[in-house]
MARMARKE-52890 format. One record per residue: residue number from 1; residue in three letters; x, y, z of N, C-alpha, C, O, CB in turn. Coordinates in pm, whole numbers, padded with zeros to 5 digits, m for minus. Glycine has a CB too. Layout:
   num   residuo      n.X      n.Y      n.Z     ca.X     ca.Y     ca.Z      c.X      c.Y      c.Z      o.X      o.Y      o.Z     cb.X     cb.Y     cb.Z
   NUM       Ala        X        Y        Z        X        Y        Z        X        Y        Z        X        Y        Z        X        Y        Z
...
//
This chain:
   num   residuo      n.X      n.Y      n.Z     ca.X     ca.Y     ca.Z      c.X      c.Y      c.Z      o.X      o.Y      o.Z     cb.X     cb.Y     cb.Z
     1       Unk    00084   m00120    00000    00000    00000    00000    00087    00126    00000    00038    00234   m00032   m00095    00000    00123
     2       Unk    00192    00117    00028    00291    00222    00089    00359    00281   m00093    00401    00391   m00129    00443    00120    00228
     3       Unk    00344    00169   m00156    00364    00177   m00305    00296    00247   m00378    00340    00330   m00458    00356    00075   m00363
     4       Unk    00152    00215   m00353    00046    00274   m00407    00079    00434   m00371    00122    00513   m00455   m00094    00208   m00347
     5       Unk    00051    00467   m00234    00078    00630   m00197    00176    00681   m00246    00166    00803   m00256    00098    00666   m00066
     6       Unk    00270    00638   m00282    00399    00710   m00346    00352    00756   m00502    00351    00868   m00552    00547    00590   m00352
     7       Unk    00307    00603   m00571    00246    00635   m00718    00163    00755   m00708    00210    00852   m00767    00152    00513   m00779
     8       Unk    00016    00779   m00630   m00039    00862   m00641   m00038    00971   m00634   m00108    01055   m00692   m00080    00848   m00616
     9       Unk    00095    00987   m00513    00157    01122   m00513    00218    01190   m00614    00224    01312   m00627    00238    01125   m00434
    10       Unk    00271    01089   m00696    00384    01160   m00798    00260    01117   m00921    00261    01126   m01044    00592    01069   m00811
    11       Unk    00218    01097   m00882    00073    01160   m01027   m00003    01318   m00980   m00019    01423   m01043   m00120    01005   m01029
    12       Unk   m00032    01287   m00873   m00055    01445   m00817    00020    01507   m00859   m00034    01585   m00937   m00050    01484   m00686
    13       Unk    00151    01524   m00853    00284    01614   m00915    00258    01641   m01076    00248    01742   m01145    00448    01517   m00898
    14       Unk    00250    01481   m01104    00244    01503   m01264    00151    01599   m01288    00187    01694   m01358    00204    01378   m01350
    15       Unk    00044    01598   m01249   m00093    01669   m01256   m00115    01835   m01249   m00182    01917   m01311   m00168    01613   m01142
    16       Unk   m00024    01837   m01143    00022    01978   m01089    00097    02069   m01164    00103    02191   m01145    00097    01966   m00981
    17       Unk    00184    01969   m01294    00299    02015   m01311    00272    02037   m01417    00323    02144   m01450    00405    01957   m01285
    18       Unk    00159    01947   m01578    00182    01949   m01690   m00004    01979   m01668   m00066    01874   m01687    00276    01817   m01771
    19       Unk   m00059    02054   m01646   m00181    02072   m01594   m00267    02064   m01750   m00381    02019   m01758   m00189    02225   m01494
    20       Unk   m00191    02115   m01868   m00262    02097   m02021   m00246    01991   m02061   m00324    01959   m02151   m00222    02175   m02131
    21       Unk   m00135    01883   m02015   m00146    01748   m02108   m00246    01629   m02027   m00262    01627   m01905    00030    01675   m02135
    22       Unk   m00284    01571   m02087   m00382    01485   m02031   m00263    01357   m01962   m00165    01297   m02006   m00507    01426   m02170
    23       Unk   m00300    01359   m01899   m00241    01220   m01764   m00199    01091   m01855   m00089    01039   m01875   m00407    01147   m01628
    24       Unk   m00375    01047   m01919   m00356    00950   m01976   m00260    00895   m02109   m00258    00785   m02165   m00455    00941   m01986
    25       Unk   m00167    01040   m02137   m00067    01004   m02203    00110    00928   m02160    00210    00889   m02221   m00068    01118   m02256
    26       Unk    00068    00939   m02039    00223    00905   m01997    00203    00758   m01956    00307    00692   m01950    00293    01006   m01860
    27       Unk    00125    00715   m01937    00059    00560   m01918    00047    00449   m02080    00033    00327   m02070   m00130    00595   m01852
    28       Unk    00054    00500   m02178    00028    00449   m02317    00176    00443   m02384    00189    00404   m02500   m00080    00553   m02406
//
């Protein structure tokens, strides 16, 4: 679980950071 919170955090970041590109591009 401790894995999980780290991932989500640094998607929060991602999120924070590239706020115009859609998320679902860095996953594909």
């Amino acid at each position: 679980m401790k894995l999980r919170k780290i991932l989500k955090s640094m998607f929060n970041n991602y999120c924070k950071t590239f706020k115009d590109v859609p998320p679902g591009n860095m996953f594909r």
